[in-house]
C-alpha positions, 0 to 999 in steps of 0.5 A, a space after each residue: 832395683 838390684 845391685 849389679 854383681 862386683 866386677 872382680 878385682 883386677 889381677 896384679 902382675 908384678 914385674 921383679 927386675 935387676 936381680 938374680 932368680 933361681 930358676 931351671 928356666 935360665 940359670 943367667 934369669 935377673 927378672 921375673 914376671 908375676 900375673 896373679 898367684 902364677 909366675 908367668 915368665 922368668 929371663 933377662 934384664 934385656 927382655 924385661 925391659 921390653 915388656 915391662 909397661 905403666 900396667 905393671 908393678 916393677 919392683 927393682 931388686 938392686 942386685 938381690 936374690 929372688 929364689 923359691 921360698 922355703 918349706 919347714 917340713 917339722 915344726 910345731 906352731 903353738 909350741 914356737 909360739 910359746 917359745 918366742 914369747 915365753 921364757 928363754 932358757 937357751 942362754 943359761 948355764 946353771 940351775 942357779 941361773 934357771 931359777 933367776 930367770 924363772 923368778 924374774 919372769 913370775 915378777 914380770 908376768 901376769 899369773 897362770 903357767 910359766 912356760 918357758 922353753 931350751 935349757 941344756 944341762 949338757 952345756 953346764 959346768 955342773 949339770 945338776 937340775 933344781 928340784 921341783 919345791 925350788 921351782 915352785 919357790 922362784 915362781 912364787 907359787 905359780 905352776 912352772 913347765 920349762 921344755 928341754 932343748 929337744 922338748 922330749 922332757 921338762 922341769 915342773 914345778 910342785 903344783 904342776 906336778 900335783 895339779 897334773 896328777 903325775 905321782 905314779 906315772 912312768 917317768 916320774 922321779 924324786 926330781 923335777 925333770 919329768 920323761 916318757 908318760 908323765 912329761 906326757 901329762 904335765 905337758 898336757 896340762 901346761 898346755 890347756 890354752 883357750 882358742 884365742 891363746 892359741 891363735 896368738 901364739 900360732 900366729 908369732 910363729 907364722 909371722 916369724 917363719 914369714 920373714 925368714 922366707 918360708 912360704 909353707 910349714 909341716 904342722 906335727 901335731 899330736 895328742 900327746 902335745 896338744 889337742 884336736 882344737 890346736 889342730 883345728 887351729 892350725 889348718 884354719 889358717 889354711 881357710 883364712 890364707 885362701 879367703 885373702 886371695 892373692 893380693 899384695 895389698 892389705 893384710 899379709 897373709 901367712 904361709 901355708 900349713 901342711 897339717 899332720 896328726 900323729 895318732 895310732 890307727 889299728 885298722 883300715 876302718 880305725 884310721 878313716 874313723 879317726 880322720 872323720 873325727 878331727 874336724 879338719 883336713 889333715 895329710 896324714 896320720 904321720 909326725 911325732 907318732 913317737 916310737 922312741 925319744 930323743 938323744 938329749 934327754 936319754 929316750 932315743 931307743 938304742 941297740 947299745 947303752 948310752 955311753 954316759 949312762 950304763 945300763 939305759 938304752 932309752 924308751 921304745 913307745 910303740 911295739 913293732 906289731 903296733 906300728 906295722 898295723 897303722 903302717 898297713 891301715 894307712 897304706 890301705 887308705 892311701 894315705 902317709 903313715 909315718 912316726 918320729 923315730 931317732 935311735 938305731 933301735 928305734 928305727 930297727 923297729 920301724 923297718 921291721 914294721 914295714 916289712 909286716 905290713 908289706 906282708 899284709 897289704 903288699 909291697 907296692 901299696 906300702 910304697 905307693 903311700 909315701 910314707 915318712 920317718 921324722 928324724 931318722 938321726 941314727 941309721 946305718 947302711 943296712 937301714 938306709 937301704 931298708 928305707 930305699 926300698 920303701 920309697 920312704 921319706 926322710 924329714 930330717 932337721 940339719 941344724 942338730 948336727 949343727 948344735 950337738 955334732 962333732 969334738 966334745 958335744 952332745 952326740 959325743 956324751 951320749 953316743 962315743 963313737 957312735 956319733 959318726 953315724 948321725 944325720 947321714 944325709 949324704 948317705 940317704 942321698 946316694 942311697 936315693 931316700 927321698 929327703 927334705 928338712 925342717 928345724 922342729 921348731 922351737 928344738 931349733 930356730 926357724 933359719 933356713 939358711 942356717 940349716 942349708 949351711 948345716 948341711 954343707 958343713 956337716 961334722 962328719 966330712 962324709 956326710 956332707 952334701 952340696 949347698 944346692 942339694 940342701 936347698 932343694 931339701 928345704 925347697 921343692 922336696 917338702 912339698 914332694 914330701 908331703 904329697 902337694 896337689 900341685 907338682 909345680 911347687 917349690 920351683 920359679 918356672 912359668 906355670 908354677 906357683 908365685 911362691 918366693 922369698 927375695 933375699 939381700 946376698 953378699 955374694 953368689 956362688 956354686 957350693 959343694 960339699 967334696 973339699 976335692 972340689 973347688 968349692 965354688 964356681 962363677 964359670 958361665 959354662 957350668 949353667 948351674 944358678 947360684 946360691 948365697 955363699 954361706 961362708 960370709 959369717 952371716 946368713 943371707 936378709 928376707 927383704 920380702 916373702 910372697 906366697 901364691 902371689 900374696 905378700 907375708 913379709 916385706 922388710 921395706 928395703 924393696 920399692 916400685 
C-alpha cells in the first residue's frame, strides 16, 4: 500500500483592519486583504467589516500605518554583519579613545581578527591616526582591520600588514591607514571567514534590515570585498526564502536578496564566462565596480584638488577604455553594467565610456540595458543630462547628505564650495534620471525612514525633494532599478505582491520639499495618501514586516 500524496496546506488569507494603507487604489484605504503571497483587495473600515469571516486572520492595526515595504538598493551583507557584531568605532573621538576600544574588544573576545568598523577622523579635535605598532600593542598581538566610515580605507595593525603582505602595494605608507590597492589586500585578508561565519554575519544583517521594514536588499558584492562563496551565500537566501513559501507560521523568512557582482568584463564572451563561473544567479556585473573612492577618505576622482590637500585629486580604478568595453559587453548580453562612481571626474570618465560604447553597439541597446551608477554624489547639469539620456539609474544613499552635508562638515573640508553640488536629487528628478536609494550599509544604518527624511531636509535647499517622492525611491523604484521579474512590486493594489511592512505613526501627513508650500496637508480633496511626519524628532516603529505573504518581523504589539 502507498501513502496518499499530502493535501497541500491551506492558503492563508489575512484581513488587516482599522488602520491606514498606502496605497494608489484608495488614497481613504484603512483595510487590506491578503490571500497567500498576493494582496487581493484594499478599501474601507465599512467593506472589511463585510467581508471579513471566522476563515480569516483579522489583524487589527489600531491606527497604525500599513505601506509597501522598503528596498535598500546598496548594501552589503557580511560587511553589516560584521559591524553590528564587531567593534563599533562611530562613537570615538580620538586615537586614544581608538586604542581603548581595541583593547577592550582583544580582552573581551576569542582570538582571531579584530574587526571593527566607522571611525572618522574628521569628527576629531586632533585628527591624528595610531600607528600600526600601537595597534598591534592594544590588541595583544592579535591582527586589527578597523574600516573608516565610508569603508574605502582602514587601519591595520603590524601583523595584518605582514601577514597580508602588503609592503610595496599602492597605498601603503609609513602609517597604519592602508588605501587603493593594499586596503584591497589587507581587507581580503581580514576577510577569509568560513561558510559558516559568513552565514551568521549575513543573516544579523538580514534580521536587523527586517525589522526595520525592509522586504528586499541590493547585494554589492565584488572581488575586492569578498569572494565568489560570500556571493554564493548571499543569493542562497534566495533558494531558502522560496523553499518556506508564504506562510506567517513557523520560522520568519528574510528579505530578498537582488544580488550584484561588480567584476570587469572586457567582451561579450568574457562577461557571459564570467557570469557561468559565479555559481550562482546574479543581476548584473554592476555595483561597487569601482571607478573611483570615496569623498571621506581622499579617493573620489576630482576635476580640482581637494580643498584640504593641495595637490590630490583622488584615485580613478578604471580607464574610460576599460569601462566603455564592459558597458558595450554588458549592453550586449542585455544585462545592467554599472560601477560605483562619486567625484565629478569620476563620473566624467564614466559618461565618456558610455558615449564609446554607444558607439560600438548603438545607443538604444546601451539604453535598453538599464544600466546604474552608484552614488553618483558630484554631478553637475551637464552630466545630469548626460545620464538622462542613457536611461541610467541612479542608486544614491541620502543619509550622506545627512552626515556629512551642510556648515562645517565633511563635504566642506574636503570640497569648499564645491559641496552645494552633492546628492543632487532633485536635479535628477527634474532631469527624469530614474533613481532609487539605499543606506550602503554598514557606511550608514540600515533606517529607511531616516534616509526619506534626508531627503526631505537636504542641506542644499535646492535640492530637496517631497517626503512622497522619497518614499517611492526607497520603494517601488528599487525594484524598477533592478529589473524585477514582476512590475507589480513595490505597490499595495490588488494583483500585487503582499509585500509590506506595518508601522506605529504619531501622526500622518503630505509633505513637500518647497518651503513655498505649505508643508503639509490633511485636505480630502488632495487624494494624495499620507506618509509619517518625519518632523516628530523620532522615526516611525516596524510593528511587523511581510514579505510575499511570509512574515520576517513582528515586534508583538499586533494581534488577531
Amino acid at each position: 500500500m502507498t501513502d496518499s500524496p499530502a493535501a497541500p496546506a491551506p492558503r492563508s488569507v489575512t484581513l488587516y483592519r482599522n488602520g491606514s494603507v498606502y496605497t494608489a487604489a484608495d488614497p481613504f484605504a484603512t483595510a487590506m486583504l491578503v490571500d497567500g503571497d498576493t494582496v487581493a483587495w484594499v478599501g474601507s473600515e465599512q467593506a472589511a467589516t463585510s467581508i471579513a469571516d471566522s476563515s480569516m486572520n483579522v489583524i487589527d492595526l489600531q491606527g497604525a500605518l500599513l505601506a509597501p515595504g522598503f528596498v535598500d538598493s546598496h548594501v552589503h551583507l557580511t560587511e553589516t554583519g560584521i559591524a553590528l557584531d564587531g567593534l563599533q568605532l562611530a562613537g570615538v573621538r580620538s586615537a586614544a579613545e581608538l586604542l581603548d576600544a581595541v583593547a577592550a574588544a582583544s580582552a573581551s573576545s576569542a582570538g582571531g581578527t579584530v574587526l571593527g568598523h566607522g571611525w572618522d577622523e574628521a569628527t576629531w579635535a586632533d585628527p591624528a591616526l595610531p600607528s600600526r605598532e600601537e595597534l598591534e600593542r592594544a590588541a595583544g598581538g592579535r591582527e586589527v582591520f578597523l574600516s573608516r566610515v565610508d569603508a574605502h580605507s582602514a587601519l591595520v595593525s603590524s601583523s595584518l600588514a605582514a601577514s597580508a603582505r602588503l609592503d610595496g602595494l599602492d597605498g601603503y605608507a609609513a602609517g597604519s591607514q592602508v588605501k587603493r590597492g593594499a586596503h584591497t589586500a589587507a581587507r581580503l585578508a581580514a576577510r577569509r571567514l568560513p561558510a559558516g561565519d559568513l552565514r551568521r554575519y549575513q543573516h544579523r544583517a538580514l534580521t536587523e534590515a527586517a525589522a526595520n521594514g525592509y522586504v528586499a536588499l541590493a547585494e554589492m558584492a565584488a572581488p575586492h570585498i569578498g569572494s565568489v562563496e560570500d556571493l554564493q551565500v548571499a543569493a542562497a537566501w534566495n533558494n531558502a526564502g522560496a523553499a518556506a513559501g508564504p506562510s506567517t507560521a513557523g520560522a520568519p523568512g528574510v528579505p530578498e536578496i537582488l544580488p550584484y557582482w561588480g567584476e570587469l568584463g572586457t567582451s561579450a564572451d568574457h562577461a557571459r564566462a564570467i557570469l557561468d563561473g559565479l555559481g550562482a544567479s546574479v543581476l548584473g556585473l554592476a555595483g561597487d565596480l569601482n571607478i573611483d573612492g570615496s569623498i571621506g577618505s581622499r579617493t573620489a576622482s576630482l576635476r580640482a584638488d581637494y580643498a584640504d590637500a593641495p595637490g590630490e585629486r583622488g584615485s580613478q580604478y578604471l580607464s574610460m577604455a576599460e569601462a566603455a568595453a564592459h558597458l558595450a559587453a554588458c549592453s550586449l548580453l542585455g544585462i545592467q553594467a554599472g560601477f560605483h562612481v562619486i567625484g565629478d571626474a569620476g563620473l566624467d570618465a564614466a559618461l565618456d565610456a558610455l558615449d564609446l560604447a554607444a558607439a560600438e553597439v548603438g545607443e538604444q541597446r546601451v539604453r535598453a540595458a538599464g544600466h546604474r551608477f552608484e552614488h553618483v554624489e558630484l554631478a553637475d547639469p551637464a552630466a545630469i543630462s548626460r545620464l538622462a539620456r542613457y536611461s541610467v539609474t541612479v542608486s544614491a544613499q541620502p543619509v550622506f547628505d545627512a552626515l556629512w552635508g551642510g556648515g562645517a562638515s565633511l563635504y566642506q573640508q574636503r570640497l569648499g564650495s564645491r559641496q552645494s553640488g552633492m546628492n543632487a536629487f532633485a536635479s535628477l528628478y527634474a532631469a527624469g534620471v530614474p533613481i532609487c536609494f539605499g543606506s550602503d550599509s554598514p557606511v550608514t544604518p540600515l533606517r529607511p525612514w531616516s534616509s526619506v527624511r534626508a531627503c526631505l531636509e537636504h542641506t542644499n535647499p535646492a535640492e530637496r525633494i517631497s517626503a512622497r517622492a522619497a518614499f517611492l525611491g526607497h520603494t517601488r523604484a528599487g525594484w524598477r532599478a533592478a529589473r524585477y521579474r514582476n512590475p507589480m512590486a513595490g505597490q499595495l493594489v490588488p494583483g500585487a505582491p503582499a509585500s509590506f511592512a506595518v508601522w506605529e505613526v504619531e501622526e500622518l501627513m503630505v509633505q513637500v520639499a518647497d518651503g513655498r508650500v505649505q508643508s503639509w496637508s490633511t485636505d480630502p480633496r488632495a487624494r494624495t495618501p499620507l506618509l509619517p511626519a518625519l518632523d516628530t524628532g523620532s522615526d516611525p516603529v516596524c510593528l511587523q514586516t511581510v514579505r510575499d505573504g511570509q512574515e520576517l518581523y513582528a515586534s508583538g504589539a499586533l494581534g488577531a
